[in-house]
C-alpha positions as a Markdown table, in Angstrom:
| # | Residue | x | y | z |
|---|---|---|---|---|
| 1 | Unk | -14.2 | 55.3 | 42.0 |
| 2 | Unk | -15.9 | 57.9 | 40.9 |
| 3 | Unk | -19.5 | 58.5 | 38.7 |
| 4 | Unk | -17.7 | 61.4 | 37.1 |
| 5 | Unk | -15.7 | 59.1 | 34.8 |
| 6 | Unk | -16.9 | 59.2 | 31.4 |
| 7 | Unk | -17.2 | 55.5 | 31.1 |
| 8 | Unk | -19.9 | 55.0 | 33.7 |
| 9 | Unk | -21.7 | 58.0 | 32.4 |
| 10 | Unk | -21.6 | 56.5 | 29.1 |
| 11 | Unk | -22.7 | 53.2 | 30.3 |
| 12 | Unk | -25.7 | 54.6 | 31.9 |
| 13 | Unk | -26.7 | 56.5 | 29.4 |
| 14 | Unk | -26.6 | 53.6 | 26.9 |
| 15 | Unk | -29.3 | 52.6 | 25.0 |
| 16 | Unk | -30.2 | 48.8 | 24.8 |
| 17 | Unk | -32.7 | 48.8 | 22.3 |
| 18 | Unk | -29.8 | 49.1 | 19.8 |
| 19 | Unk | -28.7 | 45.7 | 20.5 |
| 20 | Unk | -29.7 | 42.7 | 18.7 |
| 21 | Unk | -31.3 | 39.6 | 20.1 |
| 22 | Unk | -29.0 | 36.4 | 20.1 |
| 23 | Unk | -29.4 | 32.7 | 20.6 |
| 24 | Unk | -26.6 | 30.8 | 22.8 |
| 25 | Unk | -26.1 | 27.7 | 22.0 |
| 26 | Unk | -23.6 | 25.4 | 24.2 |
| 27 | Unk | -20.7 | 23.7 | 21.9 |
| 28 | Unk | -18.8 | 22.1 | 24.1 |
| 29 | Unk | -20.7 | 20.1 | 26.4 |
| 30 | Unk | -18.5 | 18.5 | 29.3 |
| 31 | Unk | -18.3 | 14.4 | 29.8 |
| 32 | Unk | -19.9 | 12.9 | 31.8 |
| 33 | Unk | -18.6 | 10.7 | 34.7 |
| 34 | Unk | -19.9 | 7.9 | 33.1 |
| 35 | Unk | -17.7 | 8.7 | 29.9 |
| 36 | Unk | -14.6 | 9.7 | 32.4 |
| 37 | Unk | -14.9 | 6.3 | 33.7 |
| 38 | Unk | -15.2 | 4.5 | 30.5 |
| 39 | Unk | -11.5 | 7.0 | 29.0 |
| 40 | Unk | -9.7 | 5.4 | 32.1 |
| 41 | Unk | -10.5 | 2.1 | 32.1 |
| 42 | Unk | -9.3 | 2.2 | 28.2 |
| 43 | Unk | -6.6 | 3.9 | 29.1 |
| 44 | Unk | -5.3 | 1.7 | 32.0 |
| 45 | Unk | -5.8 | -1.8 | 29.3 |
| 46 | Unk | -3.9 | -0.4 | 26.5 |
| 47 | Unk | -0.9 | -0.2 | 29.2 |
């Protein structure tokens, strides 16, 4: 690739201090095994 194309110039010449500050916040935490374990055991006695 080039640093001719426009895109990289543009990138480059961008200015951050437009951008505004954010907070993340995780939504969707993942189980844990613990939980996992629990799901298959009440799985396997409904059966």
């Amino acid at each position: 690739m080039s640093d001719n194309n426009p895109v990289n110039q543009e990138v480059q010449n961008f200015d951050k201090k437009c951008l505004k500050k954010t907070s993340t916040a995780e939504k969707n935490t993942l189980p844990t095994k613990e939980v996992i374990e629990q799901e298959k055991k009440a799985n396997e006695a409904s059966k």
